[in-house]
C-alpha positions in Angstrom: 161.1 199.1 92.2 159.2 200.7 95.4 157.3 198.7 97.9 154.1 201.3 97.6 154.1 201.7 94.0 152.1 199.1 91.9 153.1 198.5 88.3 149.9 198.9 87.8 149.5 202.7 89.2 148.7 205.7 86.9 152.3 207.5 88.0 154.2 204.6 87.9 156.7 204.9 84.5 156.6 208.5 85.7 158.3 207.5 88.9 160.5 205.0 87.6 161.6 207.5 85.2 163.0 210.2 87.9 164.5 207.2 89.7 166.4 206.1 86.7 168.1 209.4 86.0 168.5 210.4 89.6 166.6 212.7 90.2 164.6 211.2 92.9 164.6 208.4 95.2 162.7 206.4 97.7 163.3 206.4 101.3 166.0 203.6 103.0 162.3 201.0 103.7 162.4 200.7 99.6 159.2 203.3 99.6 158.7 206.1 97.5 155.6 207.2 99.4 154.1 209.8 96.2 151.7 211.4 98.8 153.7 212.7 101.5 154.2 216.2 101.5 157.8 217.5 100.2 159.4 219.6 102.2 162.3 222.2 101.1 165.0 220.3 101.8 163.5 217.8 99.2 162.6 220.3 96.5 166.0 221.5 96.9 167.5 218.2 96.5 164.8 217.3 93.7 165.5 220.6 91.7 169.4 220.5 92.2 169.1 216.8 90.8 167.0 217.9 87.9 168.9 220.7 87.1 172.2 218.7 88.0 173.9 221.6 89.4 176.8 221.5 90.5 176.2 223.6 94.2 178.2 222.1 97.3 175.6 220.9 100.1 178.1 221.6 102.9 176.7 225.6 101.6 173.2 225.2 102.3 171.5 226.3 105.6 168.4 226.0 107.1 167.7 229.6 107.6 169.0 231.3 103.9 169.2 230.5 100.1 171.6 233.9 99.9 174.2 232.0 98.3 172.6 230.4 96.4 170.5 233.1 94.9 173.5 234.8 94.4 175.5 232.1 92.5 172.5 231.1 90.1 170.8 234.9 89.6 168.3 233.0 87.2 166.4 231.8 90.3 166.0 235.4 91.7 162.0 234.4 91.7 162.5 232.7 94.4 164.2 235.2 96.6 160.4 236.0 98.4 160.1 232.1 99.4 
């Protein structure tokens, strides 16, 4: 699967779990490097995959979630982030 995760690691089904669905994947050197930081790009990306909405990217900027917060009011909790 990824060159950095051992079948034998403790998070390893959990990982090739999120790949097989698509929620998340490794980086283009077949890594999937579980402890680097995520930043919010990626949590974007992770919860618009998990939550498989259907949000064009060619909206999103790096400055404002306005649009977004406004299209999906159920995420209004995350206005202050």
């Amino acid at each position: 699967m990824y060159t950095d995760i051992p079948k034998y690691s403790s998070f390893y089904e959990a990982i090739s779990y999120v790949t097989s669905v698509g929620i998340m994947t490794g980086n283009e050197c077949g890594k999937f490097m579980p402890d680097q930081l995520v930043n919010c790009a990626e949590a974007f990306i992770i919860i618009h995959n998990y939550l498989n909405l259907d949000i064009p990217f060619s909206k999103l900027s790096d400055s404002s979630f306005d649009w977004f917060l406004k299209e999906n009011p159920g995420f209004k909790w995350a206005e202050p982030y």
